[in-house]
MOPAC internal coordinates of N, CA, C and O (Angstrom, degrees):
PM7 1SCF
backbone

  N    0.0000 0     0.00 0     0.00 0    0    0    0
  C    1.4453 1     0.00 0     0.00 0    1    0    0
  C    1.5351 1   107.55 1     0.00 0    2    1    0
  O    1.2310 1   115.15 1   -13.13 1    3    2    1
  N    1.1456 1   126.80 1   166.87 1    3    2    1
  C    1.5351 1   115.09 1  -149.83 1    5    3    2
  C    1.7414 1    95.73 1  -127.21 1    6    5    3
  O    1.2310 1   113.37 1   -69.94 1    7    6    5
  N    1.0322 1   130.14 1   110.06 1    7    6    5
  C    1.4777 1   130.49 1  -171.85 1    9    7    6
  C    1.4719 1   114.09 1   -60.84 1   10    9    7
  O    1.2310 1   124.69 1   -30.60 1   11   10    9
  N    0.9960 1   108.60 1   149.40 1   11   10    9
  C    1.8284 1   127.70 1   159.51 1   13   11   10
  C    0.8244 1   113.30 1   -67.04 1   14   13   11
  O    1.2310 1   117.92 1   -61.77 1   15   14   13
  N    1.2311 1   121.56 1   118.23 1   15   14   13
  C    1.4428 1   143.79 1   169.06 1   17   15   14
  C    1.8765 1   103.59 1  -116.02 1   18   17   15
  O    1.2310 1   123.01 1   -57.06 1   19   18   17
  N    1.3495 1   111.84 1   122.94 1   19   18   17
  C    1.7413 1   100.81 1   169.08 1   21   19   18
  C    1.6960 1    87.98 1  -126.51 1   22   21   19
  O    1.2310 1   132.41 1   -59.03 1   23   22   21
  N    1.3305 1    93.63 1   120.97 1   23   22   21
  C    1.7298 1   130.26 1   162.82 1   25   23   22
  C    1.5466 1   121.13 1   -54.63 1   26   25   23
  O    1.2310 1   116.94 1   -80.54 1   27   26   25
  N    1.0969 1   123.43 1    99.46 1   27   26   25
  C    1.5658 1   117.00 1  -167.59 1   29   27   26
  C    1.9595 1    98.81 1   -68.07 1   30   29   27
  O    1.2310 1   119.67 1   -37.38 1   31   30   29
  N    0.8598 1   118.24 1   142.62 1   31   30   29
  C    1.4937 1   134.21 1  -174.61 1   33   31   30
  C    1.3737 1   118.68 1  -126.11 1   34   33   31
  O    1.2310 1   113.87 1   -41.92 1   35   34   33
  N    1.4255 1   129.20 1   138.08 1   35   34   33
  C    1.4284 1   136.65 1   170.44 1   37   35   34
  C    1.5744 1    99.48 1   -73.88 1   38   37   35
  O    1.2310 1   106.31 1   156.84 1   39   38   37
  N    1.1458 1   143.04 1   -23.16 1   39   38   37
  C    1.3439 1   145.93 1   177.14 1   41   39   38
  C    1.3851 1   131.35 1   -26.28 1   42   41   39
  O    1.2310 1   119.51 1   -23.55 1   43   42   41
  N    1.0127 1   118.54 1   156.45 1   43   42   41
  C    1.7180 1   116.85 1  -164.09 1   45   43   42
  C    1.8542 1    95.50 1   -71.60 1   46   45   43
  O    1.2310 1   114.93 1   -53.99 1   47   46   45
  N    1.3769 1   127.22 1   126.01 1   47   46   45
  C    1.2707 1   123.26 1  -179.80 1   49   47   46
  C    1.3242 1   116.12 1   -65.01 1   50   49   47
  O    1.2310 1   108.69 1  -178.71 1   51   50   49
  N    1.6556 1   138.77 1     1.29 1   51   50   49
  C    1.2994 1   129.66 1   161.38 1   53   51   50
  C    1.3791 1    86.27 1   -84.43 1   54   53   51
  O    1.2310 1   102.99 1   121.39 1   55   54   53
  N    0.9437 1   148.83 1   -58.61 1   55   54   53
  C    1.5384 1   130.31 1  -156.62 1   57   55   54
  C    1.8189 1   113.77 1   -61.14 1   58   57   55
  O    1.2310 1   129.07 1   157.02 1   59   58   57
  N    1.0085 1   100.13 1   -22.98 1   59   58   57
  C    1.6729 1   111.08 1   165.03 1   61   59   58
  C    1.5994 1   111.34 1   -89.02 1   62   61   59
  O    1.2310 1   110.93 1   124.43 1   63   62   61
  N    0.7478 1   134.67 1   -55.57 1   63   62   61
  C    1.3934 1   122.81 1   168.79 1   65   63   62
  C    1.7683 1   111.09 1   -54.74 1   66   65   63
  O    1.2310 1   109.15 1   157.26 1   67   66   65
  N    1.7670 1   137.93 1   -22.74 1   67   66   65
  C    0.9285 1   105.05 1  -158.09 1   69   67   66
  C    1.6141 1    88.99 1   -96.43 1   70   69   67
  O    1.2310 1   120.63 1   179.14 1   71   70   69
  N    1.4003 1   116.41 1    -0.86 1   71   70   69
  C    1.6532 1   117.46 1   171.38 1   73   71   70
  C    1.2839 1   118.26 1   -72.84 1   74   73   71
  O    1.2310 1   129.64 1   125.83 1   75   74   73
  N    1.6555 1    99.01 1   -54.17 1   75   74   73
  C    1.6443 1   105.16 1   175.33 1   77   75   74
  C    1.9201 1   113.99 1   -45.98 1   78   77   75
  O    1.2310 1   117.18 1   138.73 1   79   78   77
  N    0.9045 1   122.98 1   -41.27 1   79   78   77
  C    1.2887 1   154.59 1   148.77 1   81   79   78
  C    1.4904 1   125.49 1     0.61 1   82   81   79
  O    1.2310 1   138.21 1   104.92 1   83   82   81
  N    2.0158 1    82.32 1   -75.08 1   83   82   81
  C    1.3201 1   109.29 1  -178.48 1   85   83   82
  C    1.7589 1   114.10 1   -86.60 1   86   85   83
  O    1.2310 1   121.97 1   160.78 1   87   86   85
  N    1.5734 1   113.83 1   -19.22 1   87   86   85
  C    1.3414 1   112.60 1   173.46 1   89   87   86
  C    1.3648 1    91.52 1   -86.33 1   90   89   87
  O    1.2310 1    93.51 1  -166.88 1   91   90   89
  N    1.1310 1   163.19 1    13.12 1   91   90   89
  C    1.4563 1   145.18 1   164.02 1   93   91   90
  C    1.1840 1   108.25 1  -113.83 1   94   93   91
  O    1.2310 1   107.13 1   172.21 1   95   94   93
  N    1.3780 1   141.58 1    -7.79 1   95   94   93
  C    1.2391 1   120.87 1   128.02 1   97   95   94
  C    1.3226 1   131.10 1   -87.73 1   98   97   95
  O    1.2310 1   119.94 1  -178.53 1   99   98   97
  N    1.1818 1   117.73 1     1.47 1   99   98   97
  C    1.9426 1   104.43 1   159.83 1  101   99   98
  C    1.1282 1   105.62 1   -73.78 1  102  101   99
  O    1.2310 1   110.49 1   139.35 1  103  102  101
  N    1.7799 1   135.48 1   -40.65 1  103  102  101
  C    1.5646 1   132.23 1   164.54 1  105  103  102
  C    1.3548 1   104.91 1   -26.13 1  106  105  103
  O    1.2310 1   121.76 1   107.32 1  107  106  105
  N    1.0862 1   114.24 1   -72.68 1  107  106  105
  C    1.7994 1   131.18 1  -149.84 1  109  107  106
  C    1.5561 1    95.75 1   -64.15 1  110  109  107
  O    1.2310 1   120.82 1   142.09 1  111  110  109
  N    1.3245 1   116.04 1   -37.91 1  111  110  109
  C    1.6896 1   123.48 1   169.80 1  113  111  110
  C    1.1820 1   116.97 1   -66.31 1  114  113  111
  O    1.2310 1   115.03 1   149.91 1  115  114  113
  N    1.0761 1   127.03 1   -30.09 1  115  114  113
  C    1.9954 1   132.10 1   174.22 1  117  115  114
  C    0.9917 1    75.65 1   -85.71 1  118  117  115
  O    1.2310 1   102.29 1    90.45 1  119  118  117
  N    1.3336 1   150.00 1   -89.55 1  119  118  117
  C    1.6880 1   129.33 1  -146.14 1  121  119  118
  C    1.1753 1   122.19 1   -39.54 1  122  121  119
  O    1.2310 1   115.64 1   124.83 1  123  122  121
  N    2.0922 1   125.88 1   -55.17 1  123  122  121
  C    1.0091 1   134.37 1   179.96 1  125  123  122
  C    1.5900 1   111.20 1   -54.46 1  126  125  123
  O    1.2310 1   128.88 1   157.87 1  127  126  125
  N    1.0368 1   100.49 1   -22.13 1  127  126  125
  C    2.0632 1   107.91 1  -166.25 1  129  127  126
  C    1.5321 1   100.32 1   -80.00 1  130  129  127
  O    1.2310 1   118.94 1   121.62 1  131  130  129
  N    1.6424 1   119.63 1   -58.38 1  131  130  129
  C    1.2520 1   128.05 1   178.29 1  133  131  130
  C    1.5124 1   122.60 1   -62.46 1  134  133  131
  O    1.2310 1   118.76 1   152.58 1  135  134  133
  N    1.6108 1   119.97 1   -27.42 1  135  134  133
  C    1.0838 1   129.76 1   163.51 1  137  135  134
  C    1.8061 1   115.90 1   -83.61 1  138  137  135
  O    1.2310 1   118.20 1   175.04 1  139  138  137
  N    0.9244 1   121.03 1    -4.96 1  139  138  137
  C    1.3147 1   121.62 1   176.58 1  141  139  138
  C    1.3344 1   104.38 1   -97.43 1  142  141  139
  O    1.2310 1   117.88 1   139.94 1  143  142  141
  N    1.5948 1   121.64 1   -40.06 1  143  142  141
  C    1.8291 1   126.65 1  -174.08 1  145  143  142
  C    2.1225 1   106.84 1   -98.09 1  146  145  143
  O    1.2310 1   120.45 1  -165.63 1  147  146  145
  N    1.2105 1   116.74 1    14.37 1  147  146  145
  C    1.1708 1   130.79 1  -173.96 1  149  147  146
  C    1.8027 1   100.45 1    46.52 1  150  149  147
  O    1.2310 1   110.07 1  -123.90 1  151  150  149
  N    1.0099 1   136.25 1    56.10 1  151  150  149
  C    0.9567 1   144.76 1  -174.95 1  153  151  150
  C    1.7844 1   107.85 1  -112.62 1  154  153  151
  O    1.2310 1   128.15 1   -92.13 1  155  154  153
  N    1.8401 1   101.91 1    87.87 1  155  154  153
  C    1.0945 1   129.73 1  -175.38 1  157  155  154
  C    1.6208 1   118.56 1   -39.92 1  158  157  155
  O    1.2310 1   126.38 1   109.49 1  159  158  157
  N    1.5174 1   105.34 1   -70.51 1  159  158  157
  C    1.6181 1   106.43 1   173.45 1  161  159  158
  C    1.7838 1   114.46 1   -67.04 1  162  161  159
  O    1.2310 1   126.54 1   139.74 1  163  162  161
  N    0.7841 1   105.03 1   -40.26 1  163  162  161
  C    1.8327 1   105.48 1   160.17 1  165  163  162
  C    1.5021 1   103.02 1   -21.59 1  166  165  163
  O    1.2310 1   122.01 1    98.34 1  167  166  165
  N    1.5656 1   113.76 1   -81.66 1  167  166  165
  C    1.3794 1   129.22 1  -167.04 1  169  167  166
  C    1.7302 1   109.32 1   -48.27 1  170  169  167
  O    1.2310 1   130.89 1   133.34 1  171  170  169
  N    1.0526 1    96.60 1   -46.66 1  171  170  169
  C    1.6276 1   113.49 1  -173.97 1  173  171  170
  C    2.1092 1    98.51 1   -67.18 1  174  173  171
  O    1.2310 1   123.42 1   143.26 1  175  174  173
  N    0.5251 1   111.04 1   -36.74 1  175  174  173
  C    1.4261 1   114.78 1  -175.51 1  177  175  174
  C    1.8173 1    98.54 1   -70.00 1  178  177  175
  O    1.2310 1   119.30 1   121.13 1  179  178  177
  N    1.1588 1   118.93 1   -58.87 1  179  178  177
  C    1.2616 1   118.01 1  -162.10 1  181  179  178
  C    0.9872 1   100.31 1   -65.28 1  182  181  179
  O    1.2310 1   114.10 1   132.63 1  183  182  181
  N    1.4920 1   128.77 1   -47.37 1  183  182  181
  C    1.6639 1   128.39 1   177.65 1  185  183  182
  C    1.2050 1   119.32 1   -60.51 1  186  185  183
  O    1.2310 1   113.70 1   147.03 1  187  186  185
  N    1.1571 1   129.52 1   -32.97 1  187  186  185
  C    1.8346 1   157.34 1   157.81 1  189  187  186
  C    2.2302 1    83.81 1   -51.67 1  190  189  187
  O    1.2310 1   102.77 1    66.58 1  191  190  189
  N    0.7323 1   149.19 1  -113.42 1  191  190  189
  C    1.3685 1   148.15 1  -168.33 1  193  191  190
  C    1.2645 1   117.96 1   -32.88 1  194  193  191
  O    1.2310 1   122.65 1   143.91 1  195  194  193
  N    1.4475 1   112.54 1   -36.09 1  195  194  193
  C    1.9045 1   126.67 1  -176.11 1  197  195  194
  C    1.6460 1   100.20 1   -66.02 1  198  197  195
  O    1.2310 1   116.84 1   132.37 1  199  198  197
  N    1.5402 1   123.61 1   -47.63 1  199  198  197
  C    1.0708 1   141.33 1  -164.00 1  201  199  198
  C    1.9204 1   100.64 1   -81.51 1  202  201  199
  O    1.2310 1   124.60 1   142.59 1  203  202  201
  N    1.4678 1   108.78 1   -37.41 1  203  202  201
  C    1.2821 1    94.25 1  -179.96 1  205  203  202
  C    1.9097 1   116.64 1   -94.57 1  206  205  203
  O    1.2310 1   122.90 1  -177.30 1  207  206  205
  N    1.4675 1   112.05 1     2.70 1  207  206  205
  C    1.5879 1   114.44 1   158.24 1  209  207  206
  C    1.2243 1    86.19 1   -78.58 1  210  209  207
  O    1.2310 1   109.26 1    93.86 1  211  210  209
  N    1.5012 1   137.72 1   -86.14 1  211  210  209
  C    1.6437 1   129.40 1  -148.39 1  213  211  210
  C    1.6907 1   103.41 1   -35.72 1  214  213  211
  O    1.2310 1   116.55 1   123.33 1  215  214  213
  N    1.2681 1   124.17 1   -56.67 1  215  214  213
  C    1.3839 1   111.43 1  -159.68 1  217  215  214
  C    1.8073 1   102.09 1   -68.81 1  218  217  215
  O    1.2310 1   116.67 1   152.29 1  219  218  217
  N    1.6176 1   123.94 1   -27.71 1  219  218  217
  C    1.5783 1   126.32 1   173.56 1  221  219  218
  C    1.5035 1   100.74 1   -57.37 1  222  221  219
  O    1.2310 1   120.35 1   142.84 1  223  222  221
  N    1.1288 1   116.94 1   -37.16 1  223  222  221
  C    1.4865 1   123.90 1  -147.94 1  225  223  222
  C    1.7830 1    98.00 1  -126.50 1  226  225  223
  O    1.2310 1   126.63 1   -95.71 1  227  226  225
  N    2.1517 1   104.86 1    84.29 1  227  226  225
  C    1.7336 1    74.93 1  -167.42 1  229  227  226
  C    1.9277 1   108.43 1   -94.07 1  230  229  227
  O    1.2310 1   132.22 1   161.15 1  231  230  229
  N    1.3669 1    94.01 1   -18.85 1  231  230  229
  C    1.7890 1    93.74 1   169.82 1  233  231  230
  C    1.3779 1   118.66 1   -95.60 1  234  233  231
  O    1.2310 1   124.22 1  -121.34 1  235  234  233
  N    1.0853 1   109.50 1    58.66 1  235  234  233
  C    1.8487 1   118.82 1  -174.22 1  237  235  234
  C    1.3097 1   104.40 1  -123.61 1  238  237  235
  O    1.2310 1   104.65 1     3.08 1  239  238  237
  N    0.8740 1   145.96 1  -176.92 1  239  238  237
  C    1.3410 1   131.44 1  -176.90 1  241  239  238
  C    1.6906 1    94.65 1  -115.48 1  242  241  239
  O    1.2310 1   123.74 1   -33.93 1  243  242  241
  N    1.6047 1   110.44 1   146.07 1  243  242  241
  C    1.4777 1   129.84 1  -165.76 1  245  243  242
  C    1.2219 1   118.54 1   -85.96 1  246  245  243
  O    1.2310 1   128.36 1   -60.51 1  247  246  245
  N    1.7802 1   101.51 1   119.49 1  247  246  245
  C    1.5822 1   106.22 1  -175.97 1  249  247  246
  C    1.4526 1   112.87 1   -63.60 1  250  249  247
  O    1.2310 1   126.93 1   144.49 1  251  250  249
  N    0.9464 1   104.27 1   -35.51 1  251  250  249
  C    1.7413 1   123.71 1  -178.84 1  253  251  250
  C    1.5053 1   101.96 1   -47.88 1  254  253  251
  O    1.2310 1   122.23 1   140.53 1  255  254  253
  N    1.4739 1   113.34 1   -39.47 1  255  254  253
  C    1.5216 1    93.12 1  -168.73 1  257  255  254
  C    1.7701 1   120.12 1   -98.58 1  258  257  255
  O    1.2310 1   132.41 1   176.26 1  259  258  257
  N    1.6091 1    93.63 1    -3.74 1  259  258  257
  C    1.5171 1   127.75 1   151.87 1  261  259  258
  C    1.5213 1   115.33 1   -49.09 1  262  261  259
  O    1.2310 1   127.82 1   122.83 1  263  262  261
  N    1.0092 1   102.55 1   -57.17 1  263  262  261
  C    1.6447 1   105.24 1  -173.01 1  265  263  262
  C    1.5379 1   105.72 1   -91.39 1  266  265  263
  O    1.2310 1   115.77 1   145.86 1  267  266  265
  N    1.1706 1   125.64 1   -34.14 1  267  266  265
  C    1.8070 1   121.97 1   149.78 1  269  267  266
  C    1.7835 1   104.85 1   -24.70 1  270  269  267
  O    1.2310 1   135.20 1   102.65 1  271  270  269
  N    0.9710 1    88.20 1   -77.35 1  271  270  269
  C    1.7359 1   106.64 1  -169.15 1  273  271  270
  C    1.7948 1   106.59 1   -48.52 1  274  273  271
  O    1.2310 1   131.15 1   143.77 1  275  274  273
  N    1.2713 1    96.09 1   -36.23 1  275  274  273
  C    1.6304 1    81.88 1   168.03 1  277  275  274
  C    1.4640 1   122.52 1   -86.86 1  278  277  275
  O    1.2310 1   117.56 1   142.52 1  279  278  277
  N    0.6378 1   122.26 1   -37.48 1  279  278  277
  C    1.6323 1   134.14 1   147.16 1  281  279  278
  C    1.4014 1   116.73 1    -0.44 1  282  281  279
  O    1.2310 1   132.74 1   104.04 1  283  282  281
  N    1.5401 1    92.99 1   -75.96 1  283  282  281
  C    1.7357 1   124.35 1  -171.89 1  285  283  282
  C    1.2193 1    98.58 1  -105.68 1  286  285  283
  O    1.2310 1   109.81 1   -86.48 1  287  286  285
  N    1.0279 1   136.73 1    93.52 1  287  286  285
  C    1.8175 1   116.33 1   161.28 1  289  287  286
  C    1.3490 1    97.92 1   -80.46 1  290  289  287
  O    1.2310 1   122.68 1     1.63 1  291  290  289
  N    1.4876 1   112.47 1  -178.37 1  291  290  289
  C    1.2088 1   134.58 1  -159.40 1  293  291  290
  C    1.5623 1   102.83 1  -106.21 1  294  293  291
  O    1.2310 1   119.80 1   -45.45 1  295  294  293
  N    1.2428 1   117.99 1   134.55 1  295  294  293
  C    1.7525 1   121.44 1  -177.83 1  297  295  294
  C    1.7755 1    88.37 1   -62.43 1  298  297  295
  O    1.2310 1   136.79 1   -19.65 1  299  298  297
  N    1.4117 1    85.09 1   160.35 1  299  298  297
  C    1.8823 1   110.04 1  -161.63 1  301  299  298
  C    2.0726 1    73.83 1   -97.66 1  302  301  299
  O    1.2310 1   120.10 1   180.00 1  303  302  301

């Protein structure tokens, strides 16, 4: 599996946020896909990537607990 690496950049910071952005919802999209088709290593992968933005990203708010929450929703 091919590690995360995030590249520090001189770049305009909306253009980094609208990437950072966009890889945390393709996560949340492999999760929903693998959790919808019970597709075991699927799940494991996204959490395997969710876990390695949170530790890149440690005051960002946590994908990990994003994809918890979808997991478990909360009784209505």
């Amino acid at each position: 599996m091919p590690k995360l690496a995030l590249i520090p950049s001189d770049g305009p910071s909306e253009q980094l946020a609208e990437i950072e952005a966009a890889v945390r919802a393709s996560v949340v999209t492999d999760f929903l896909t693998a959790l919808r088709t019970g597709n075991r290593l699927g799940l494991l992968e996204a959490e395997y990537l969710a876990a390695q933005i949170d530790k890149s990203t440690p005051d960002g708010p946590r994908l990990t607990d994003e994809l918890d929450a979808i997991r478990q929703p909360t009784a209505a």
